[in-house]
VEXNUNU-487844 format. One record per residue (C-alpha): residue number from 1; x, y, z; residue in three letters; chain. Coordinates in pm, whole numbers, plus 50000, padded with zeros to 5 digits. Each point is the difference from the previous one (the first is absolute). Layout:
N
<pt NUM,<X,Y,Z>,"ALA","A">
...
END
This chain:
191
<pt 1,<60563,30549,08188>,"UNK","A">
<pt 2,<49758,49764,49898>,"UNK","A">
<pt 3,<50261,49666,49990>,"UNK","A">
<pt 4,<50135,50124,50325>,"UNK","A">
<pt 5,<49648,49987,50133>,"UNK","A">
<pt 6,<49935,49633,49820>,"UNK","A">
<pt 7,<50366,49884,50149>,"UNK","A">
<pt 8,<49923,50107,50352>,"UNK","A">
<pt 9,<49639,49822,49926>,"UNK","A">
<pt 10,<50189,49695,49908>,"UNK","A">
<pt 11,<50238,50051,50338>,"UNK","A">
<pt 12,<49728,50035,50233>,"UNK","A">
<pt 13,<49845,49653,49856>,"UNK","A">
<pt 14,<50307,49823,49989>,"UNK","A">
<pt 15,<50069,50133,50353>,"UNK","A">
<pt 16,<49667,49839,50101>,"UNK","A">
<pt 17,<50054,49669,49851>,"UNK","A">
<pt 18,<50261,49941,50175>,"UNK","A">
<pt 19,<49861,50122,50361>,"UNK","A">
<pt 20,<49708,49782,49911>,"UNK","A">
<pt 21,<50244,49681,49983>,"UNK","A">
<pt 22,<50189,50106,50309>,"UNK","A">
<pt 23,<49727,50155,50195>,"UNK","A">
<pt 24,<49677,49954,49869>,"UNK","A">
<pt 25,<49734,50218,49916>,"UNK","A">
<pt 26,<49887,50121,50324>,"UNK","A">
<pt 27,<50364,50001,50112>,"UNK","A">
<pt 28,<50087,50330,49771>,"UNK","A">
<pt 29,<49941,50360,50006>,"UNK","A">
<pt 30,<50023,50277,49786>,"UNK","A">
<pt 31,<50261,50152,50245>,"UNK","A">
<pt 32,<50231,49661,49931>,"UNK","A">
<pt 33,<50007,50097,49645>,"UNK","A">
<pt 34,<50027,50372,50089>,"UNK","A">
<pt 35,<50366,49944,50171>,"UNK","A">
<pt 36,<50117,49683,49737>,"UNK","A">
<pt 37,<49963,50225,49715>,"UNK","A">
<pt 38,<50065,50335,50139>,"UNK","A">
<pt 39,<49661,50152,49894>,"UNK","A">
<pt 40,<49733,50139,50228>,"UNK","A">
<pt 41,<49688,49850,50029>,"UNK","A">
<pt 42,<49832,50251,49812>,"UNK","A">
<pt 43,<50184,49860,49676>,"UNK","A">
<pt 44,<49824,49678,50074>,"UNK","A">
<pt 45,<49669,50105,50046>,"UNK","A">
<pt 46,<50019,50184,49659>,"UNK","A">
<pt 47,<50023,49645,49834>,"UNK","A">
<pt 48,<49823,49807,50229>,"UNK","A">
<pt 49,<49757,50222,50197>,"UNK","A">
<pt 50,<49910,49690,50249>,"UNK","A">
<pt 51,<50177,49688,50089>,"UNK","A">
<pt 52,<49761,49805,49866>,"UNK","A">
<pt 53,<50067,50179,49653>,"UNK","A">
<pt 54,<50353,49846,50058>,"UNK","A">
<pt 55,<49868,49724,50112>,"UNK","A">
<pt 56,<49790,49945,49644>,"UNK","A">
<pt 57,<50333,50138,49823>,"UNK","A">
<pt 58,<50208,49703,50177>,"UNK","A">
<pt 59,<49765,49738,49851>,"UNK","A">
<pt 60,<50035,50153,49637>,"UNK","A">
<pt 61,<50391,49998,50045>,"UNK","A">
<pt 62,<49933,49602,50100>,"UNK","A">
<pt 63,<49794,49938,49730>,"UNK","A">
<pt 64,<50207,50163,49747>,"UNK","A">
<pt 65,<50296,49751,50106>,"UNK","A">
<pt 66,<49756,49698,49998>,"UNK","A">
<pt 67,<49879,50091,49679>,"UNK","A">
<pt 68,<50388,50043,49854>,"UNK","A">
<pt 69,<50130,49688,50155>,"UNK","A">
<pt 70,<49689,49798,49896>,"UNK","A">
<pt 71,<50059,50162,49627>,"UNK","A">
<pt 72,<50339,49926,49980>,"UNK","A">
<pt 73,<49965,49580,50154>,"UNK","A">
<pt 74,<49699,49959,49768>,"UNK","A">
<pt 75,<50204,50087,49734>,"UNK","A">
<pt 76,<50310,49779,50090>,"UNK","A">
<pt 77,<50025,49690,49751>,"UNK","A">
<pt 78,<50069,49798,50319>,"UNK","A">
<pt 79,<49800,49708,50173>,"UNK","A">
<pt 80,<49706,50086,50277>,"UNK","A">
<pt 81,<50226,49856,50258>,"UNK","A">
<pt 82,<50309,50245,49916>,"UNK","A">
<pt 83,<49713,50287,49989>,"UNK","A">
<pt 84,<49896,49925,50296>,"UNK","A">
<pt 85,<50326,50011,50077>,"UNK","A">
<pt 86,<50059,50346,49858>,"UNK","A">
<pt 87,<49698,50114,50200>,"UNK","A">
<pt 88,<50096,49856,50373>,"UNK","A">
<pt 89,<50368,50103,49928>,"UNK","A">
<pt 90,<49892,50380,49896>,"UNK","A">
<pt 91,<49804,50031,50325>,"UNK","A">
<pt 92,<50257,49925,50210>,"UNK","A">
<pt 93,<50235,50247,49800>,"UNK","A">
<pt 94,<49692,50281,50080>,"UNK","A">
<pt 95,<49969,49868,50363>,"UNK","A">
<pt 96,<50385,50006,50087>,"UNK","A">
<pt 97,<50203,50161,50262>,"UNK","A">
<pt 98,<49987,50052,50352>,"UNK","A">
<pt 99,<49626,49933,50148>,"UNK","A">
<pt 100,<49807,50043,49679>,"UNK","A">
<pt 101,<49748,49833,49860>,"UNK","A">
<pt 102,<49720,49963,49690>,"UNK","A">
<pt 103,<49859,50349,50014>,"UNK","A">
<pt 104,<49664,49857,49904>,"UNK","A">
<pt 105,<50028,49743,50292>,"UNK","A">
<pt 106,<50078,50306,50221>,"UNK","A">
<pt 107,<49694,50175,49885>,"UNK","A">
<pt 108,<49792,49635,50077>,"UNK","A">
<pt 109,<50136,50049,50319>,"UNK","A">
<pt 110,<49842,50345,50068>,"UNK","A">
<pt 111,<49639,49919,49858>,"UNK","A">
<pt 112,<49826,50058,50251>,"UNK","A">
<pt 113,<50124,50381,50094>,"UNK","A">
<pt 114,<49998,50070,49638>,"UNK","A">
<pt 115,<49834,50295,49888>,"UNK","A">
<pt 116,<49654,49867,49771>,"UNK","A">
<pt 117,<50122,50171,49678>,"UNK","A">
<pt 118,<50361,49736,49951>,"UNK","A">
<pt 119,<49816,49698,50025>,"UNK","A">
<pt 120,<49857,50020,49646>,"UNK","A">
<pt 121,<50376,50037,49925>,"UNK","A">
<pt 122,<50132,49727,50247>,"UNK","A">
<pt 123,<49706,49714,49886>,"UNK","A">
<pt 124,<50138,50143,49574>,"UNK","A">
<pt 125,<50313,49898,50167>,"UNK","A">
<pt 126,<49927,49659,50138>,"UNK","A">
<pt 127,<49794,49891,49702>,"UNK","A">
<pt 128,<50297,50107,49738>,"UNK","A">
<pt 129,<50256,49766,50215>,"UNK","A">
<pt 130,<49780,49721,50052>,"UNK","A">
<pt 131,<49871,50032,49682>,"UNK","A">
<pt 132,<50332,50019,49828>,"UNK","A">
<pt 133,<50131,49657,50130>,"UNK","A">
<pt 134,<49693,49816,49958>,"UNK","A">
<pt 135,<50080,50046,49664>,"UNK","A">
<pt 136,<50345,49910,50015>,"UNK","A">
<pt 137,<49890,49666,50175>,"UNK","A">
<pt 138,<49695,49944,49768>,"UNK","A">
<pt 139,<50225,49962,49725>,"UNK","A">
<pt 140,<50243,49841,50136>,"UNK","A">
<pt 141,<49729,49751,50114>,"UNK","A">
<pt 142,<49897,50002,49661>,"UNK","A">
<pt 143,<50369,49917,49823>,"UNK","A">
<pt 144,<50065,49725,50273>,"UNK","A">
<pt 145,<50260,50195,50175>,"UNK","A">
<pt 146,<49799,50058,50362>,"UNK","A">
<pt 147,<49824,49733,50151>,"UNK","A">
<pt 148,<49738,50076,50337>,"UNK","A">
<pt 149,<49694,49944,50100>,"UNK","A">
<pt 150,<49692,50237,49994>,"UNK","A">
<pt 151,<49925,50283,49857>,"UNK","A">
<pt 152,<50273,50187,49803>,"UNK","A">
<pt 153,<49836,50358,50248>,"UNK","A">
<pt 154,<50038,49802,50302>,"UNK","A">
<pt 155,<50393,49904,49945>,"UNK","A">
<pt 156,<50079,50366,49865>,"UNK","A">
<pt 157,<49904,50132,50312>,"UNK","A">
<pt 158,<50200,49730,50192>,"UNK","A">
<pt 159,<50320,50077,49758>,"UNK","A">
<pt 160,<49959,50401,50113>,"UNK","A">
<pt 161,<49890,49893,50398>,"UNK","A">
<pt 162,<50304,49756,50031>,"UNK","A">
<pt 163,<50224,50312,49837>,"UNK","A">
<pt 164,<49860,50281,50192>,"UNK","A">
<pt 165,<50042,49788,50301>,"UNK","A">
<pt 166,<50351,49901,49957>,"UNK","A">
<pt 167,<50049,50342,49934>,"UNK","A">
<pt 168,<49849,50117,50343>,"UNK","A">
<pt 169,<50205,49695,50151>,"UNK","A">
<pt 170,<50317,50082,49854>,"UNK","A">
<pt 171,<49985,50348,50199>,"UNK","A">
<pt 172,<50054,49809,50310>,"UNK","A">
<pt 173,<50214,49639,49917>,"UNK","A">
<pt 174,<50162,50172,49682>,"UNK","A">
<pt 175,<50059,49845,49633>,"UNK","A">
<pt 176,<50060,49691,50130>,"UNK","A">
<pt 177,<49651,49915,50076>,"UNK","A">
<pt 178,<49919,50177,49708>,"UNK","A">
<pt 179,<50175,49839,49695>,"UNK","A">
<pt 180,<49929,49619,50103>,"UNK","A">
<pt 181,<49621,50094,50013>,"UNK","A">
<pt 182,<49991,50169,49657>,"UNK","A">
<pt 183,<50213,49723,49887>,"UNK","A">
<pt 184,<49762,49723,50107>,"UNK","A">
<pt 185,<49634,50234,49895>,"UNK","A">
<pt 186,<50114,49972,49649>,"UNK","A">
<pt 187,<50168,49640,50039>,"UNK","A">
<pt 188,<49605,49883,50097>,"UNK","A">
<pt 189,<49857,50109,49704>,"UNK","A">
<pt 190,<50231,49869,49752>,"UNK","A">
<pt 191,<49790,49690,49810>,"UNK","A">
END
């Protein structure tokens, strides 16, 4: 009883990751998850008594993937630029098929109808990203492999706007807006 209760826990986020690529936050009800898994709504609220508590759940599932995907390029015995590689590559893996996008940028998107208690968990979000490839471009800076002006914070949050952007992009004029631009964000920094 108690796996089935942590799979159908697991179902219900998964469920709502990908409704929050597709749709967006706001976009989603418990009822859509209702009828996609067969449950009743009831069997939601048990784990996640409000949306919000969803909500907070979704940015846990995000941050557990950030966390593994950051783990496992740190620990690659590769250069910065084929990390950064890694990293750009993996999100578009996470953000593919039909209409979806970064789940974090879809969360961005809602902000400002967010309810107060996931921004904590959105801003743990943004800072773990940005945070992540300033590092990656710090030392890459620092081993003579990326080459740009200003502040190492300042061009991390370009690298992630310029993604999430052709991300957003790609929705409407498709991969082949998307690839070139990638292609050319990490041909700039090269030294």
């Amino acid at each position: 009883m108690q796996t089935r209760a942590k799979d159908r826990k697991w179902q219900i986020t998964q469920l709502g990751l990908d409704l929050l690529q597709t749709r967006g936050y706001e976009n989603f009800s418990y009822q859509d998850i209702s009828t996609a898994l067969g449950i009743t709504k009831a069997s939601i609220h048990y784990h996640f008594p409000k949306k919000e508590d969803l909500g907070v759940a979704l940015c846990g599932a995000i941050q557990d993937w950030h966390e593994s995907l950051f783990r496992k390029i740190q620990q690659e015995n590769t250069s910065n630029a084929e990390k950064l590689n890694h990293y750009i590559r993996a999100l578009l893996e996470y953000a593919k098929g039909k209409n979806k996008i970064c789940p974090l940028s879809s969360l961005q998107a809602d902000v400002a109808s967010l309810p107060a208690n996931m921004l904590p968990a959105l801003q743990a979000l943004d800072r773990h990203e940005l945070g992540f490839i300033a590092q990656l471009l710090a030392n890459g800076r620092a081993q003579g492999e990326f080459s740009f002006p200003g502040e190492t914070s300042h061009q991390a949050a370009i690298v992630v706007l310029t993604l999430k952007g052709a991300l957003q992009y790609s929705r409407i004029h498709g991969s082949a807006l998307l690839e070139p631009t990638l292609d050319q964000l990490q041909s700039l920094l090269i030294a």
